[in-house]
C-alpha positions, -999 to +999 in steps of 0.1 A: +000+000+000+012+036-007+019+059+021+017+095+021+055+097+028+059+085-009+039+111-024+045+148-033+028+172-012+006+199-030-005+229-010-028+243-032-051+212-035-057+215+006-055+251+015-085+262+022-097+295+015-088+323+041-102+355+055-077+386+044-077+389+086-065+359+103-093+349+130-094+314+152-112+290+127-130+280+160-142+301+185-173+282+214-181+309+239-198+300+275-218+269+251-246+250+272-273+225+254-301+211+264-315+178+257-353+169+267-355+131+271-391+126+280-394+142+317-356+146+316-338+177+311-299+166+298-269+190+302-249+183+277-225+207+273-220+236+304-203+263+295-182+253+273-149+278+258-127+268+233-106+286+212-088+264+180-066+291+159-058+278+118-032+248+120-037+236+146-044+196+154-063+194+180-074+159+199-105+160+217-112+132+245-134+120+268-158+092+281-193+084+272-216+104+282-188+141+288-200+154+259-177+155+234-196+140+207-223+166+213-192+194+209-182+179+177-216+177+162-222+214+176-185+220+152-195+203+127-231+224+120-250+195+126-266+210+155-268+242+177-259+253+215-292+258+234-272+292+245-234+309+238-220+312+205-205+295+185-182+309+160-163+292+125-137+316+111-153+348+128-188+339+115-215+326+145-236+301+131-257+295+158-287+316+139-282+301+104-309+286+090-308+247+077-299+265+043-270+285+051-256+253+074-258+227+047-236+256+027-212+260+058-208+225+061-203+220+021-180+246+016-155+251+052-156+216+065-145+178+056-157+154+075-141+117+084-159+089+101-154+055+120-175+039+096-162+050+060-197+058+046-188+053+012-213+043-016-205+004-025-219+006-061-194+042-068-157+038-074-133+058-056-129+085-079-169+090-079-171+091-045-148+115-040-166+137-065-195+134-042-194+170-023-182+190-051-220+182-071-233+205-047-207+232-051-218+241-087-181+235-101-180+218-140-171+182-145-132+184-158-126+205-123-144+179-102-124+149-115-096+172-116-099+180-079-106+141-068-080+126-086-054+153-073-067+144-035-067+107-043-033+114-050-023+129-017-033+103+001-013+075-019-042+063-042-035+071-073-038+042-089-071+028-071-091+055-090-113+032-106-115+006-075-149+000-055-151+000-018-153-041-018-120-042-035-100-015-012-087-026+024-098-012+056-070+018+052-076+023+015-112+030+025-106+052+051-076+075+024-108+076+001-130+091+031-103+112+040-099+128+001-136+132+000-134+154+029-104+174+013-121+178-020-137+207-017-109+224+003-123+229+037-109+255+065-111+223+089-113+191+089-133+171+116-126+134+120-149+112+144-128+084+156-113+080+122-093+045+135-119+028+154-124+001+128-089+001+118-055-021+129-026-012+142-005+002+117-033+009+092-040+032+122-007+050+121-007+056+086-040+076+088-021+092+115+007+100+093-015+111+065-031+136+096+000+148+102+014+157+068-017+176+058-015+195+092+019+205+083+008+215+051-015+237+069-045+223+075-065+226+108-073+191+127-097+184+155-098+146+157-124+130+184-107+100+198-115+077+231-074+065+223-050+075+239-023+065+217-039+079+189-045+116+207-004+118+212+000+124+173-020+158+176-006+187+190-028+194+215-054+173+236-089+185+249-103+166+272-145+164+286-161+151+314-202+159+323-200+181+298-174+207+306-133+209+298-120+197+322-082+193+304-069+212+275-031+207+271+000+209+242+014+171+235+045+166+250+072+149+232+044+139+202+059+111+179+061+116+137+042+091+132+062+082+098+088+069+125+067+052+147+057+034+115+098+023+107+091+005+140+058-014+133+057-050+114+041-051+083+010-067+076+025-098+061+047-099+089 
């Protein structure tokens, strides 16, 4: 399998789009929600402040039930904080209408999920070409755009494969240049190993890290430890609050943890 170490680097086909005045790409601001579960009132979130700034990688943690999934849906414009703000490159989205989110969401994120969620009966290429049909961009620059982030992450020569005949990792590269397609201000990524080995793991580690170098801002949900250390910084929830929010220490490349890892076949 190709690794990201063995393929050239493009800036252009990952840098997102920037305000002329640099602002934090996330700004939460005394965030509280509500959940009404019958005759129960859930606190989700309490008060929540979090500031991510552009490039960062940032590694949010936490147990069932502290909240952290309901923060990273709240990030991810897939919901809204019952009070506070919350702000995405300067612009609070907590009043948008379903409308203006679904364009937020198309245009300034890329998501990445546990499960993969790619369509079986759609090769790689064509499901990476998924999020740019709603962006109103002609065909050549949509294939263009997919085959130059399929690429990136070392699978330019599986254009033409279907999920059934990628591995685990290979699924997960094709998630990830989906999510970079249409050139996001942040990625999100929602327990992107979970269904994934050791190594395979790493590699989408390493894959994090070289786009985070190349400027793109990370906030990775992960309940693994091991997995957190290869961000830069760790946030961490319980009942609904921050209750860490630290810089790694001594955070490994993950292209050298890799050197010391046995291969598959091994």
């Amino acid at each position: 399998m190709a690794t990201l170490a063995q393929v050239e680097l493009k800036n252009e086909v990952i840098k997102p789009e920037r305000p002329l005045v640099e602002v934090p790409v996330i700004q939460a601001q005394d965030v509280h929600k509500y959940y009404d579960l019958g005759e129960t009132k859930v606190h989700a979130l309490r008060g929540v402040d979090l500031t991510i700034e552009p490039g960062e990688f940032v590694a949010i943690m936490g147990s069932s039930g502290s909240g952290k999934s309901t923060f990273m849906n709240m990030l991810g414009c897939l919901d809204k904080p019952s009070s506070g703000k919350y702000l995405l490159e300067g612009t609070d989205v907590s009043s948008l209408d379903k409308k203006q989110l679904a364009a937020i969401r198309n245009r300034k994120l890329g998501f990445v999920f546990q499960g993969f969620n790619l369509l079986s009966r759609t090769t790689a290429l064509e499901n990476v070409e998924l999020p740019t049909l709603y962006a109103q961009m002609p065909k050549d620059e949509r294939t263009a755009r997919a085959k130059e982030v399929l690429e990136l992450v070392g699978l330019g020569q599986r254009l033409d494969h279907f999920p059934s005949q990628l591995s685990g990792g290979q699924q997960q590269r094709v998630a990830i240049a989906r999510a970079l397609v249409n050139r996001p201000a942040i990625l999100l990524a929602d327990e992107p190993t979970g269904n994934l080995d050791s190594r395979t793991s790493v590699e989408i580690m390493q894959i994090f890290q070289d786009l985070n170098d190349s400027g793109l801002t990370i906030v990775l949900v992960t309940h693994e430890p091991d997995i957190a250390q290869f961000a830069k910084r760790t946030v961490v929830f319980r009942d609904g609050k921050i209750r860490h929010d630290d810089p790694v220490k001594n955070r490994p490349c993950a292209a050298e943890v890799l050197r010391t890892l046995p291969t598959i076949d091994e």
